[in-house]
C-alpha positions as CSV (number, residue, x, y, z in Angstrom):
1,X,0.0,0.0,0.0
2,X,2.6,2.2,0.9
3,X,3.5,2.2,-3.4
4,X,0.4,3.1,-4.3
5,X,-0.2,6.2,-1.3
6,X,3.5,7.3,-2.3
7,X,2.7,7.8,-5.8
8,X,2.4,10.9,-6.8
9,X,-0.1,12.5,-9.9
10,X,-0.8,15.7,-11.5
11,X,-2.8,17.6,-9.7
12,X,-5.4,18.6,-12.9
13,X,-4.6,17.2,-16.5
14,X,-1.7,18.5,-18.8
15,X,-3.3,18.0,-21.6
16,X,-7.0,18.5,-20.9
17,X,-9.6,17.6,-23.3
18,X,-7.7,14.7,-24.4
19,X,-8.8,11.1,-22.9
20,X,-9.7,9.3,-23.7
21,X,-8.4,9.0,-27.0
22,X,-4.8,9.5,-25.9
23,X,-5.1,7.4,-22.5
24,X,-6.8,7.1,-19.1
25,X,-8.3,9.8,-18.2
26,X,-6.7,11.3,-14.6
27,X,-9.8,11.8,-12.9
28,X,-10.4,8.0,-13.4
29,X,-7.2,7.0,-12.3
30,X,-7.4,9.1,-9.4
31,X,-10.5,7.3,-8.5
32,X,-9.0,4.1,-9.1
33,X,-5.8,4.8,-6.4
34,X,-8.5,6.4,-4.1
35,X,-10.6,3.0,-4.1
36,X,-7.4,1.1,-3.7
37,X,-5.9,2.7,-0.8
38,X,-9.5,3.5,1.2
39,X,-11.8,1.0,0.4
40,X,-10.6,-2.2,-1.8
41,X,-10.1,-5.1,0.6
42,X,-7.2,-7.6,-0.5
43,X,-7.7,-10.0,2.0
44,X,-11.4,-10.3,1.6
45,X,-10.5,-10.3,-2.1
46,X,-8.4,-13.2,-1.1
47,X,-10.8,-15.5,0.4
48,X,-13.4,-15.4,-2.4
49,X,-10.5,-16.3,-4.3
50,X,-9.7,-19.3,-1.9
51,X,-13.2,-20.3,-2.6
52,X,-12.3,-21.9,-5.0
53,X,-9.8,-25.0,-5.5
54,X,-6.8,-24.6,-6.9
55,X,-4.1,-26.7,-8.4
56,X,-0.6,-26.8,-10.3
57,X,0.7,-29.6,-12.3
58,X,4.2,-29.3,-13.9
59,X,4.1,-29.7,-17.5
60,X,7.2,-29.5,-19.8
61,X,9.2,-28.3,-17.1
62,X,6.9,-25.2,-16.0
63,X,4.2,-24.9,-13.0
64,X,0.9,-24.5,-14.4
65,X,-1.6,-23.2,-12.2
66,X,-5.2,-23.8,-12.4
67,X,-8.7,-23.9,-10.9
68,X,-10.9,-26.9,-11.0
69,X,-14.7,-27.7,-10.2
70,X,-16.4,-30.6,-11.7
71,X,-20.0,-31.4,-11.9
72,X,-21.7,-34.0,-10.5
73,X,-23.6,-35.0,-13.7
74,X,-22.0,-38.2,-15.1
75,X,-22.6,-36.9,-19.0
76,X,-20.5,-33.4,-18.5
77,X,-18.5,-32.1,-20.6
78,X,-14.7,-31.1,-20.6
79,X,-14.4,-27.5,-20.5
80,X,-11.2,-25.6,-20.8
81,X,-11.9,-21.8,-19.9
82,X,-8.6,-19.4,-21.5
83,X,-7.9,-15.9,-20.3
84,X,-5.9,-13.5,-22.4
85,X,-4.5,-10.0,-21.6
86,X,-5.1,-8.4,-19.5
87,X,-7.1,-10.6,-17.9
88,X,-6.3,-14.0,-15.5
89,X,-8.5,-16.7,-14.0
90,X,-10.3,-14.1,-12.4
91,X,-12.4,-13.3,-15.3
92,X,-14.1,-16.6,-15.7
93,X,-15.1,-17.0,-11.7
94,X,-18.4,-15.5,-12.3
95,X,-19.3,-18.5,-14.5
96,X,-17.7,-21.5,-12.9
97,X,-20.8,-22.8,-10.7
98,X,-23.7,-21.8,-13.2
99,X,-21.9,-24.4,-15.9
100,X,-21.3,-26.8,-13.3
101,X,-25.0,-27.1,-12.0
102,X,-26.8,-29.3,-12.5
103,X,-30.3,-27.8,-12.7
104,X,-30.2,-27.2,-16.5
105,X,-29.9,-30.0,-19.1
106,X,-26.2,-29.8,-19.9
107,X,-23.6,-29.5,-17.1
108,X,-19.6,-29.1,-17.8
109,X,-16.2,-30.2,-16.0
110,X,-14.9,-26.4,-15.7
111,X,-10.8,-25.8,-15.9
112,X,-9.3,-22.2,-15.6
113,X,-5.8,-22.2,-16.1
114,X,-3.7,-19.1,-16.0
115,X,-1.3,-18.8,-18.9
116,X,2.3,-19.3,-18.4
117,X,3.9,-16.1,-16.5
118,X,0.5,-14.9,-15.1
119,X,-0.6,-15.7,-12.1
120,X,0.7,-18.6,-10.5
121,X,1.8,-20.0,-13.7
122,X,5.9,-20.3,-14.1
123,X,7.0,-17.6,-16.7
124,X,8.2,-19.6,-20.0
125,X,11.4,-19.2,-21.9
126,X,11.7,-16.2,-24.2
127,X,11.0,-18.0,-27.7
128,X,7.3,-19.0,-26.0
129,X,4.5,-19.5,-28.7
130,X,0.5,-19.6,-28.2
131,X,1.4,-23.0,-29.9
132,X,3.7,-24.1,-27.3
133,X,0.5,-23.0,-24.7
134,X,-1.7,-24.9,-26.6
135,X,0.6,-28.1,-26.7
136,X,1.1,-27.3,-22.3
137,X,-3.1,-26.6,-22.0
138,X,-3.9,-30.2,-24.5
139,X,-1.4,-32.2,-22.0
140,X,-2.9,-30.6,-18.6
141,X,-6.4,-31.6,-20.2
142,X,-5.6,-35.1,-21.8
143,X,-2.6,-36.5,-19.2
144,X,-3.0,-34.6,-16.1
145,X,-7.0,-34.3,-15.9
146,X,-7.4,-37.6,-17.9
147,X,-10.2,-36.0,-20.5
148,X,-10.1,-37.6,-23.5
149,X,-12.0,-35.2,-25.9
150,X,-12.8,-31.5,-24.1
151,X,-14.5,-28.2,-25.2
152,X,-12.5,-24.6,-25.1
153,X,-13.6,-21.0,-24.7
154,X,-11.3,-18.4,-24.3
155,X,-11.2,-14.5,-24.9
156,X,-8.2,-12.0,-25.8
157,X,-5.4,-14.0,-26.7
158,X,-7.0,-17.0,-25.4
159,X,-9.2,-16.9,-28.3
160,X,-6.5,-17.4,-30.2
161,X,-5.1,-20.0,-28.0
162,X,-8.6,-21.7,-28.4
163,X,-8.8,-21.5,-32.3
164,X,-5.2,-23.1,-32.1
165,X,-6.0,-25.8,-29.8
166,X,-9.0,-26.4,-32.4
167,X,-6.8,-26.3,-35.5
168,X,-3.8,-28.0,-33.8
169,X,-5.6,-30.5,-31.7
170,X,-8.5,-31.5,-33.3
171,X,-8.3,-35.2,-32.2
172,X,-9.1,-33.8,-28.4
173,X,-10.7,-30.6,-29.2
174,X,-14.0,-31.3,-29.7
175,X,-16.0,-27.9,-29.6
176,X,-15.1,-24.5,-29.0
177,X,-17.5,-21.3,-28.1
178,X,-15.4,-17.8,-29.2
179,X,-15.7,-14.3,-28.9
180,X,-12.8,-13.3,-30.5
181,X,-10.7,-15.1,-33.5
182,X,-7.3,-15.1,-34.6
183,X,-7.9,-13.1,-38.0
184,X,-8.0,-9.6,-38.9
185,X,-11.6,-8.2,-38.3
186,X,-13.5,-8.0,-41.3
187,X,-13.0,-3.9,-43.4
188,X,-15.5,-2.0,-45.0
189,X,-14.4,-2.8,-48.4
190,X,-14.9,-6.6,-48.0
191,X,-18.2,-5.9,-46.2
192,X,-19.3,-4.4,-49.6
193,X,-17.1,-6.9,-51.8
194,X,-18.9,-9.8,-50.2
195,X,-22.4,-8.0,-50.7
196,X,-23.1,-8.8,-46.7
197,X,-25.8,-6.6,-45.4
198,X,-25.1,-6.0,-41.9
199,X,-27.7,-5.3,-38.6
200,X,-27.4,-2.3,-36.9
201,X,-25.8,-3.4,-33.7
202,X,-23.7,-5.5,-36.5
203,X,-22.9,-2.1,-38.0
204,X,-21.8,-0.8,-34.3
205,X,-19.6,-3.4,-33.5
206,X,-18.0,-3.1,-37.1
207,X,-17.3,0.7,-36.7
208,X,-16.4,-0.4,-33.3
209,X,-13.6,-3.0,-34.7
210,X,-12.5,-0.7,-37.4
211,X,-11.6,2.2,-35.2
212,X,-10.3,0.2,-32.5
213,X,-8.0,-1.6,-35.4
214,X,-6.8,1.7,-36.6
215,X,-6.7,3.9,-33.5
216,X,-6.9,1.2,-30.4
217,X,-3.9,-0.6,-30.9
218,X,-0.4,1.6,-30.1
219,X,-0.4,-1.0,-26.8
220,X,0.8,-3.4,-29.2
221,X,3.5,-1.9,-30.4
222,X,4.8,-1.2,-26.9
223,X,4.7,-5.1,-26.2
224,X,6.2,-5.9,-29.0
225,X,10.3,-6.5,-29.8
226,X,10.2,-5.3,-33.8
227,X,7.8,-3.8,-36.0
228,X,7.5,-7.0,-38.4
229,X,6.1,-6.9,-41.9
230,X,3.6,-4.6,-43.0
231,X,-0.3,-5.1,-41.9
232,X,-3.6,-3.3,-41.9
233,X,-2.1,-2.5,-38.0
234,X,1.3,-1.6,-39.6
235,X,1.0,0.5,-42.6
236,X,4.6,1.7,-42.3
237,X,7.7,0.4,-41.6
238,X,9.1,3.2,-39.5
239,X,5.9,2.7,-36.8
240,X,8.0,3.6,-33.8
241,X,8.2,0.6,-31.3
242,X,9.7,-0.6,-27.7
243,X,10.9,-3.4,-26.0
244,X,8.6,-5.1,-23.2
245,X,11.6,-5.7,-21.3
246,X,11.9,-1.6,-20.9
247,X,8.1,-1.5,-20.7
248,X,8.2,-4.2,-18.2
249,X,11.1,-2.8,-16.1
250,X,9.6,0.8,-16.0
251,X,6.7,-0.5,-14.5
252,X,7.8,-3.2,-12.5
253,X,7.6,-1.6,-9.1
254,X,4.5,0.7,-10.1
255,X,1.6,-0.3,-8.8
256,X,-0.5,2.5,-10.2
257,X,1.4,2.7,-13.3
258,X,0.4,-1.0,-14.1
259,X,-3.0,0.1,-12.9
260,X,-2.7,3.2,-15.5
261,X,-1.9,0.7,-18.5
262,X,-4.4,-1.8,-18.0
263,X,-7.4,-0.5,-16.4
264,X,-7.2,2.1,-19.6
265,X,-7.8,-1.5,-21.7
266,X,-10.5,-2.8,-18.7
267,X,-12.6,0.2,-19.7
268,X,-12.4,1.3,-22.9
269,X,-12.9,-2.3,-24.1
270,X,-16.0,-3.0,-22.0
271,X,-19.5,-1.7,-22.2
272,X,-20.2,1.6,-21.1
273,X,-22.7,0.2,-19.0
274,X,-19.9,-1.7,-16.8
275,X,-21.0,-2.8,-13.4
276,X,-24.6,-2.5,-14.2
277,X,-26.5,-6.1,-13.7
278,X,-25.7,-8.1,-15.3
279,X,-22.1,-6.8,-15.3
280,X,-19.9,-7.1,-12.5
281,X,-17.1,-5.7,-13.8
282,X,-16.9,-2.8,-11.1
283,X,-13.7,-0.5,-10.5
284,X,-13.3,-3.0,-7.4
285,X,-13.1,-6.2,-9.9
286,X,-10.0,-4.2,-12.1
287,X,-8.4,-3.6,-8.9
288,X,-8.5,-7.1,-8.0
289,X,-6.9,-8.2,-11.2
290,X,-4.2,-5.1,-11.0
291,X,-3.2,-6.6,-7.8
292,X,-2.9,-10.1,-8.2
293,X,-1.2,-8.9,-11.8
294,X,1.3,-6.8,-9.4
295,X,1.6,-9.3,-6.2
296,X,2.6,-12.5,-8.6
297,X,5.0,-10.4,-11.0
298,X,2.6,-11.1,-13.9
299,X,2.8,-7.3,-15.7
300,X,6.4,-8.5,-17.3
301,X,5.3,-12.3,-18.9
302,X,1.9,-10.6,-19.7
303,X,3.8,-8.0,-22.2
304,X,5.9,-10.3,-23.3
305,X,3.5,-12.7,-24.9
306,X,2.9,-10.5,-28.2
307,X,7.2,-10.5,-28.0
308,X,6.8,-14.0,-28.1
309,X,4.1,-13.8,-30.9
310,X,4.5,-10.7,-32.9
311,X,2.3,-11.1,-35.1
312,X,-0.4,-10.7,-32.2
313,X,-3.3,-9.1,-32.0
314,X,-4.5,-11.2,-35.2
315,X,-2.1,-14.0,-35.2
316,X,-3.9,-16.0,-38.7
317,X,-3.9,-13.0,-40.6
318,X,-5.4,-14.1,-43.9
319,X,-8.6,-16.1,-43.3
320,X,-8.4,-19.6,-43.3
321,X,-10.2,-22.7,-42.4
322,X,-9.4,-24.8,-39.4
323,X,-8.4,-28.5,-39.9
324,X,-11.3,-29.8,-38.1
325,X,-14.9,-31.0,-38.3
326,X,-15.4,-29.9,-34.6
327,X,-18.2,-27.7,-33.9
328,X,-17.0,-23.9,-33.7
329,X,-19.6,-21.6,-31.8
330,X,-19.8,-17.4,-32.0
331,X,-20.7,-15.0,-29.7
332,X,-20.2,-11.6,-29.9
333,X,-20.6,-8.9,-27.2
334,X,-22.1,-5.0,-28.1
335,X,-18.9,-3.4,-26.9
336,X,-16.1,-5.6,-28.0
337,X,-13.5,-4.6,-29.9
338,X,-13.5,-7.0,-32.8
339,X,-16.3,-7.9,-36.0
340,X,-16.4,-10.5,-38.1
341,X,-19.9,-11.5,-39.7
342,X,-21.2,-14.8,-39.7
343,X,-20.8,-15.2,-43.1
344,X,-16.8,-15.3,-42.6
345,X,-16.7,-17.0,-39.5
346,X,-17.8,-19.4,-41.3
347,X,-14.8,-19.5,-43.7
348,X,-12.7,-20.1,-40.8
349,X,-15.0,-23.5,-39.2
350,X,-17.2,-25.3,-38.8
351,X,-19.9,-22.8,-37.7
352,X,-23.3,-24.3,-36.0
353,X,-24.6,-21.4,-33.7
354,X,-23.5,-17.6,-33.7
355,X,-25.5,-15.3,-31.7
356,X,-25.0,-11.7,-31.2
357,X,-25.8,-9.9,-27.6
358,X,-26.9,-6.1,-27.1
359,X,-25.1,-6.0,-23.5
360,X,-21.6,-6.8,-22.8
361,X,-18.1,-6.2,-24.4
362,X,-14.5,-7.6,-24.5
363,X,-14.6,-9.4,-20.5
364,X,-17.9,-11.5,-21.4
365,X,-17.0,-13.6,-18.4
366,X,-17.8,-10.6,-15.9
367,X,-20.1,-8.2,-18.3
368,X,-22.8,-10.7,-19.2
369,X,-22.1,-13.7,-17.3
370,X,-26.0,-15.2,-18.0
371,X,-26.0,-14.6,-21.6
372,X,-21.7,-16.2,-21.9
373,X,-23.1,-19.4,-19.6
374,X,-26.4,-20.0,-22.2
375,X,-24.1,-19.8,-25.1
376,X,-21.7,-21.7,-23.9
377,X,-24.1,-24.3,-23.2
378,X,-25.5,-24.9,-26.6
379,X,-22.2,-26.5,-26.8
380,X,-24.0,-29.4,-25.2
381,X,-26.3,-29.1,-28.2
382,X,-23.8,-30.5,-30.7
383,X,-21.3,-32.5,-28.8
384,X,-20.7,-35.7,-29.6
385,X,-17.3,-36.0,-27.7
């Protein structure tokens, strides 16, 4: 505590008029130290984390940390629940007993594993792929749980993960529900090439996508180690860049300045209507993730993931299909920050449900936890295992 309370802040804004286009706004971040220091209560935070049960199983050398409920119906299904950035495990809590009832018809074995580095997981070695996590996440599932076939969600950078799994490990993958997809988000142009007509929330979450691709996305240039070849999110080759080891290092003893860089992502990316029911993603619930990013040295592995994988935030690039005849499910959430219509998702799967949500954003897990739990379990619907 004594970090945070020592850090000091402007006292008004340099550059009024500004957020938030250029960044958190001050008065927020203000609020956010305020709530820290006065009223946010680690050690309560703490035991609703202890709530649940937690394990680690080492797995090509690193600890992977996980949490673990399974249901008490004898036809669940396997369910592998991936976080990205900058998330953890914390964002799928909100879900865990609802798909592991067993008052509705289908009922789910629910595992939350935090990716290597964050959390409680062991940081990986530097040349670390979402492959290599996929390879780690198939074992833990397979060898270490003992489930033969499984289901995946995941969001951020876990959606990629989860499309990997389903391309890499289609043998064992046998369904995956995604918000988010490894390919570029669908432009304007090829909108209008493919003659798709789109809704009007569509049309939001398109205009949405296209200016968070096009304005939204400097934070990946600070993670990443080199500017790589040229994309829609890097139209010239002298984009300056940094190193996440100096990014990493800056903020490594900053408690508000990690708070600064990510709760900027926790609310811009979410539904303005945050922390409304259903939504419990509350100022409170981004201070819990700050700290446990801060207390377990996650900030530094976090940033270093799209280091590891530069061609992150859309990994595939070029659309593609996956080599699988597993069922692929959609949802997409009002505020997110990426579009693709159904009629290219399903150029990428094999697409049996996509459904589309007026309420919620990137962080389904904690802005619409009802509406993420029924989609998810139309999985049920089409599982064959």
């Amino acid at each position: 505590m004594e970090l945070i309370k020592n850090t000091q802040l402007p006292e008004e804004p340099q550059y009024p008029g500004v957020e938030p286009f250029y960044g958190i706004n001050l008065e927020v971040l203000k609020s956010l130290r305020e709530n820290w220091l006065n009223t946010f209560d680690w050690e309560k935070e703490q035991a609703s984390l202890n709530s649940f049960e937690h394990f680690t199983a080492t797995i090509e050398g690193l600890t992977i940390h996980f949490v673990h409920k399974t249901s008490n119906d004898p036809d669940a299904i396997p369910l592998l629940l991936t976080h990205g950035w900058p998330g953890s495990f914390l964002e799928f809590l909100p879900v865990i007993d609802p798909l592991t009832s067993t008052e509705k018809p289908v009922s789910f074995h629910v595992v939350v594993p935090s990716l290597p580095g964050v959390a409680f997981s062991t940081s990986p070695p530097g040349n670390w792929t979402l492959a290599d996590s996929a390879r780690v996440f198939n074992t833990l599932m397979t060898e270490v749980l003992g489930y033969k076939t499984f289901s995946v969600h995941g969001t951020s950078i876990g959606g990629f993960l989860t499309y990997t799994l389903y391309d890499q490990f289609n043998t064992t993958v046998r369904a995956i529900h995604c918000p988010v997809v490894p390919f570029y988000c669908t432009t304007s142009e090829e909108i209008a090439a493919r003659e798709i007509t789109l809704s009007p929330l569509e049309q939001f979450e398109h205009e949405r996508a296209m200016d968070w691709t096009y304005n939204g996305t400097s934070y990946v240039f600070m993670h990443i180690y080199k500017v790589g070849k040229l994309t829609p999110l890097r139209r010239k080759k002298s984009l300056p860049h940094a190193q996440p080891n100096t990014l990493g290092l800056s903020l490594y003893d900053s408690p508000v300045g990690q708070l600064a860089w990510m709760a900027e992502k926790w609310i811009d990316w979410a539904d303005v209507r945050a922390g409304e029911s259903p939504s419990v993603l509350t100022h409170n619930e981004i201070l819990r993730s700050i700290s446990l990013y801060f207390l377990t040295d996650s900030f530094m592995p976090s940033v270093f993931m799209y280091a590891q994988d530069p061609e992150l935030p859309f990994k595939e690039g070029i659309y593609r299909k996956a080599r699988t005849d597993a069922p692929m499910l959609v949802s997409l959430f009002k505020y997110t920050v990426g579009f693709w219509p159904e009629d290219v998702l399903r150029m990428m799967g094999n697409l049996v449900m996509f459904r589309n949500h007026e309420f919620g954003g990137f962080f389904a897990g904690l802005e619409n936890p009802p509406a993420l739990v029924d989609d998810l379990r139309e999985i049920g619907t089409y599982w064959t295992g």
